[in-house]
N, C-alpha and C positions, 0 to 999 in steps of 0.2 A: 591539435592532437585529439583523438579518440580517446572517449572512454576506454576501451579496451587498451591503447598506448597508454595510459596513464597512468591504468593501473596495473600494468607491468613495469612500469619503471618506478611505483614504489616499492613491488615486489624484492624488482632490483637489487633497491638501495637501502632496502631496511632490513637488515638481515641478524642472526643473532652473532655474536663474537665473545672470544673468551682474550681477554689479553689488550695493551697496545697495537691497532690493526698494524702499525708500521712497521717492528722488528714479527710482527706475527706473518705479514706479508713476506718478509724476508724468511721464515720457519718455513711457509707454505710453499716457495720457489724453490729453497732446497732438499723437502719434501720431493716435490716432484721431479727434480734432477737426479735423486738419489731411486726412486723406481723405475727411472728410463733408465740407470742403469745397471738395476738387478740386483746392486750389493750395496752396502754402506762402504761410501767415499772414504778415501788414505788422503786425498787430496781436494779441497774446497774452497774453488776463489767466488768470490761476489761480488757484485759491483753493484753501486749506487749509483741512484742523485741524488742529488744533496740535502733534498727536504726529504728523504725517506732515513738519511744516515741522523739527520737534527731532531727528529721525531723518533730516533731508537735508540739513542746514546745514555740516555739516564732515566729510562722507566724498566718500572716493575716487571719480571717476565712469570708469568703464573707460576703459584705453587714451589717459585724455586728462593726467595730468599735474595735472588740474585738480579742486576739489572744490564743492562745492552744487547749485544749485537750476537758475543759469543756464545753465549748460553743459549739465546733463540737458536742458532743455529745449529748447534750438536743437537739440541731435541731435535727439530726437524728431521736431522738426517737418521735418528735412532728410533722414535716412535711418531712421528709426524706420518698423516697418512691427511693427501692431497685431495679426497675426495670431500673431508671433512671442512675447507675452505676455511676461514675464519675464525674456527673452532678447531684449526688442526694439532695447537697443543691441548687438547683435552683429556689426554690419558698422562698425562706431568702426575706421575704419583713423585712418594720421593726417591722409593727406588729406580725411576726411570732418570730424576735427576742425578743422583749416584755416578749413573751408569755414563748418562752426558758428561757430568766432568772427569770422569777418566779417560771417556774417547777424548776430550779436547787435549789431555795432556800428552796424546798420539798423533792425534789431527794435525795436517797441514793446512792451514786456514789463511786466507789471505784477503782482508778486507779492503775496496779502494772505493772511492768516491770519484766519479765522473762529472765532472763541472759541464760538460757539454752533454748532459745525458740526452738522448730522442726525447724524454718526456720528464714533467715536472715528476709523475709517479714511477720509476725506472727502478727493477730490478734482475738482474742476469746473473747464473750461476750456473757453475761450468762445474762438475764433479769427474772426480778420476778415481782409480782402484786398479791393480794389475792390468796396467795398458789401455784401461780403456776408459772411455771416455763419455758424460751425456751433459747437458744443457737445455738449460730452461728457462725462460720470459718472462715476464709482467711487465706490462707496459699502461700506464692509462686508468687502469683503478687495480684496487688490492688481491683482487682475484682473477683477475685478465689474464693468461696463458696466451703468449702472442706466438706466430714457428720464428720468429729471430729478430734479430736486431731493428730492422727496417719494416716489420711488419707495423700495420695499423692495429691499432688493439680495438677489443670489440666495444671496451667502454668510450673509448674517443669517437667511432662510427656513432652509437648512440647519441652521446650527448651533442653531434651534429645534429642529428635527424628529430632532439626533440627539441634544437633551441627559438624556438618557436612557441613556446611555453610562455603564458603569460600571469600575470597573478589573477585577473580576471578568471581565467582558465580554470586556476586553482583555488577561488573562491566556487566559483559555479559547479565545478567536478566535486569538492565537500559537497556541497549542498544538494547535489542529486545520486551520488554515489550507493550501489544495494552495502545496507550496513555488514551484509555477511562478508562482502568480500574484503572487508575491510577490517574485520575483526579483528585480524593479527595484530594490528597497533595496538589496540587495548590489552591485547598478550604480552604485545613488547613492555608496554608502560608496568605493567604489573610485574615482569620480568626485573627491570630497570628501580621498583622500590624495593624490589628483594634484594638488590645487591646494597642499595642506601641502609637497609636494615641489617646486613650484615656488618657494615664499618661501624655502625652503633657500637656491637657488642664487641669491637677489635680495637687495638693504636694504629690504623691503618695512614700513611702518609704523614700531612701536618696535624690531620684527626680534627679538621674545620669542622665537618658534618657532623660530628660525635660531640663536639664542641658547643656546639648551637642547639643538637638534641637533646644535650643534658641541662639545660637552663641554668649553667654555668657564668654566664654572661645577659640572665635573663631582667637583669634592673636597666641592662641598656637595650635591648632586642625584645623582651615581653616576650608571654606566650602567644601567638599571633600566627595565622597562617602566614604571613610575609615569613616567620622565624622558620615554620617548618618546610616549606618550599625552595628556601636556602639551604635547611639541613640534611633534606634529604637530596636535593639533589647535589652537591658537594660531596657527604655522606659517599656516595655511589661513586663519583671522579674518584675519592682518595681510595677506595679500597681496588679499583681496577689500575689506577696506575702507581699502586704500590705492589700491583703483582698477586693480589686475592683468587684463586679461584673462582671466579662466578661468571656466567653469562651475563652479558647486559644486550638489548636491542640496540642497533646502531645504527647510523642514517648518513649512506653518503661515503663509507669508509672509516669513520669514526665512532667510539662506543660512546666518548664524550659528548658528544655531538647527539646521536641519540637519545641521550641522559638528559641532555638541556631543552630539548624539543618535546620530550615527553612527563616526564615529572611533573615539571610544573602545570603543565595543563592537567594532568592527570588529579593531582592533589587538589587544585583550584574546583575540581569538576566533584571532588570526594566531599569535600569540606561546605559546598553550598547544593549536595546533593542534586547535581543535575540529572535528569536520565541520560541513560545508556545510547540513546540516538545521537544526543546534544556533545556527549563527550567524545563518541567515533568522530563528530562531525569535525570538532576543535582537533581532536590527534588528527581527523586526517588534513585538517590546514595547516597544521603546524609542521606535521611532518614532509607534506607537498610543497610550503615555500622554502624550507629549509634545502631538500633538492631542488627547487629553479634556482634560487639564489647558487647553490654551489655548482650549476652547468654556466653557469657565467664567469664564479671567480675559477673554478678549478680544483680537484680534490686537494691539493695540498698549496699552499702560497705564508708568504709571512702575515698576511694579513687571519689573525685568529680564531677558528672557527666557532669558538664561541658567537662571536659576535653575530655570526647565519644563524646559526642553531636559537640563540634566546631572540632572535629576529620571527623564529617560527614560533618560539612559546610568546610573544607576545602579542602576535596573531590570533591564536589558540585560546588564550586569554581573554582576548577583548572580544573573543564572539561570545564565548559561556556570559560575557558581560553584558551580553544584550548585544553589542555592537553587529553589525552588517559592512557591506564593503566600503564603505566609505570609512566609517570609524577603524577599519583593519588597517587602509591603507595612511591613514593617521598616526595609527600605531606604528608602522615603518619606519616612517618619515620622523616621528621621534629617537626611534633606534637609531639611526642610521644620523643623526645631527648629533647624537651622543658618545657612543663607545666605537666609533667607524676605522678611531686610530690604533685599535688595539693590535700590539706582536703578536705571533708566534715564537716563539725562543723552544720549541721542542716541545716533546710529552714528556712530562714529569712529575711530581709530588702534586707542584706551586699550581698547577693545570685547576685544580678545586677552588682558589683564590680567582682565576679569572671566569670560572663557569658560576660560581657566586655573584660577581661580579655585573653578568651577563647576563643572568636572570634578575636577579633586583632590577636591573636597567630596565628588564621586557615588564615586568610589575608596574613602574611606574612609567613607562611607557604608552600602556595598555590602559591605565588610570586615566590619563590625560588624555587618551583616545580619547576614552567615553564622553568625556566634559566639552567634546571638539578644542582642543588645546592643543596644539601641532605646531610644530617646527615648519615655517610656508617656505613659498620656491624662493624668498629673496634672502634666506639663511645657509651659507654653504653650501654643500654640494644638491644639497634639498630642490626637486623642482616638482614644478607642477604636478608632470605624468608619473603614474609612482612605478613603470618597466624603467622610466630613463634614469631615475632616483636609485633605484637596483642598480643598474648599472653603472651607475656613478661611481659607486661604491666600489662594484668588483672589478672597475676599469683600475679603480686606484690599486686596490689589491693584487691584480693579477701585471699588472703593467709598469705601475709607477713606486711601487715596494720590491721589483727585484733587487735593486742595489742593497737596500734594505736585508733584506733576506740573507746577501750574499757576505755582507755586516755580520750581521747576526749569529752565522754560521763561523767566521771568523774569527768572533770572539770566544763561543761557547768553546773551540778546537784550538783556543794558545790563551786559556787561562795559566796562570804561574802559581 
């Protein structure tokens, strides 16, 4: 890939977002079905797949108090405005939530989940109002607008055309990249501790991040940058997927995801005052393996994306740490011998428990780099080449955890 491809496809995928992108995706398609056709819908079916129904079922939907499916969706159709993408609930005052739960006690809504969807990312909605009728796509990432069922979406065309992508690629592209055009990450990262510093001052979720910033538990944790690199970035998970108000940068379709690729390098970069060159350099590694890694496994799979995302912070890590490609690709290969087996069971509260989780791993991950201490090819899925080690991972992910997945969904929908 070109420079120029490169660094359009971080553009892409690092975007800002207010909300769980998944029931926010589901806000944004019925947005758009609702201005194709002129009026606010009497009648609203949607259809799923299944990993976008397991990822909106029990999180937070901004500013409303309230969490799933229904709620996203009457905003949508009331003040959702399609142009605003990922940010389309952003005018969620409370009087617009008012207003959403009245239309729903009018609304005909009809939610179904499609086991065979076209795509692992699948959303269709069909609105009605006095006779007449509009429909609208997503297909293939959160903001893809596809014209119907059987269309390819643009995000799938892509991630064809760049998987080609290698970490080489994405070491080499940091390291000569113009830092301007790259700014934006250090925007997002900065974006992404404002919302950690908001669940401070809030009981936002299980309040992990508020938990570990008040040195609460500080005779086992100490004051220690390991304490605040969990705190904040946990901090940041609990208050977005309890439904907070805030933007966070996001990477790849998720704000989590985002959160876990950028904090911590960001904070590791605060804390032993790197310059300003050194810290674009580490955001934009971390941010760039974090999307190869996910054009392999796919935006959404039971395998949990924490595990991509603190795979880039420990990337990002081990370069501020001195390291070079070698020690990076050490840092992988530690990740990926470690936390490689983690679920997805949905976006929800518990999400800050496994993005903790996730990054500690990439800390002492990135530790071990430095020391040349690695997990070698004759350890699991671990080999030599560290593209075939990637893909070890996301082959298990996207190939050998469907059954898994389809478990998983089975459980969370016939608890008693």
């Amino acid at each position: 890939m070109t420079h120029d491809e490169i660094l359009r496809l971080l553009k892409q995928e690092v975007i800002p977002a207010i909300g769980c992108t998944e029931p926010v995706a589901v806000a944004l398609c019925v947005a758009r079905a609702k201005e194709l056709l002129g009026t606010r819908p009497q009648h609203i079916r949607v259809v799923l797949s299944k990993n976008i129904y397991k990822n909106a079922m029990a999180v937070g939907i901004p500013n409303t108090g309230m969490t799933g499916l229904p709620i996203a969706i009457a905003l949508g159709a009331t003040i959702g405005k399609s142009e605003l993408k990922l940010e389309v609930l952003r005018d969620t005052t409370r009087q617009a939530v008012d207003e959403a739960k009245h239309y729903l006690d009018e609304l005909a809504l009809d939610i179904t989940v499609d086991p065979d969807a076209p795509d692992i990312l699948y959303i269709h909605t069909e609105a009605e109002a006095d006779g007449k009728k509009a429909e609208a796509t997503i297909k293939g990432g959160h903001t893809c607008f596809v014209a119907d069922k059987n269309a390819s979406s643009i995000a799938a065309e892509e991630s064809k055309e760049n998987s080609d992508l290698t970490l080489r690629q994405v070491f080499d592209y940091a390291q000569t990249v113009d830092l301007e055009d790259v700014q934006f990450l250090l925007d997002g990262a900065k974006m992404n501790m404002s919302a950690a510093e908001r669940s401070f001052m809030n009981n936002y979720g299980h309040g992990l991040g508020r938990m570990l910033h008040s040195g609460q538990c500080a005779s086992i944790f100490g004051d220690t940058l390991f304490t605040k690199i969990l705190s904040y970035t946990s901090g940041a998970c609990d208050a977005r997927m309890a439904g907070a108000m805030v933007p966070v940068m996001s990477n790849s379709g998720s704000g989590n995801q985002g959160i876990s690729c950028s904090v911590p390098v960001y904070m590791y970069a605060l804390e032993h005052n790197c310059f300003e060159e050194d810290t674009l350099r580490a955001l934009t590694l971390s941010n760039l393996t974090e999307i190869y890694i996910k054009q392999s496994l796919g935006r959404l799979s039971a395998l949990c994306g924490c595990v991509v995302a603190s795979t880039g912070s420990a990337v990002g890590i081990t370069y501020l740490m001195g390291g070079g490609y070698e020690e990076i690709t050490f840092a992988i290969k530690n990740m990926i011998a470690n936390i490689s087996g983690m679920i997805c069971d949905g976006a929800k509260p518990g999400c800050s428990l496994k993005v903790t989780s996730g990054v500690a791993t990439a800390i002492l991950s990135a530790s071990l780099a430095i020391q040349h201490s690695y997990a070698a090819a004759d350890e699991g899925i671990v080999e030599e080449d560290i593209d075939r080690t990637i893909r070890n991972l996301t082959r298990i992910g996207r190939e050998g955890m469907v059954q898994t997945d389809d478990l998983i969904l089975d459980i969370m929908t016939h608890k008693e």
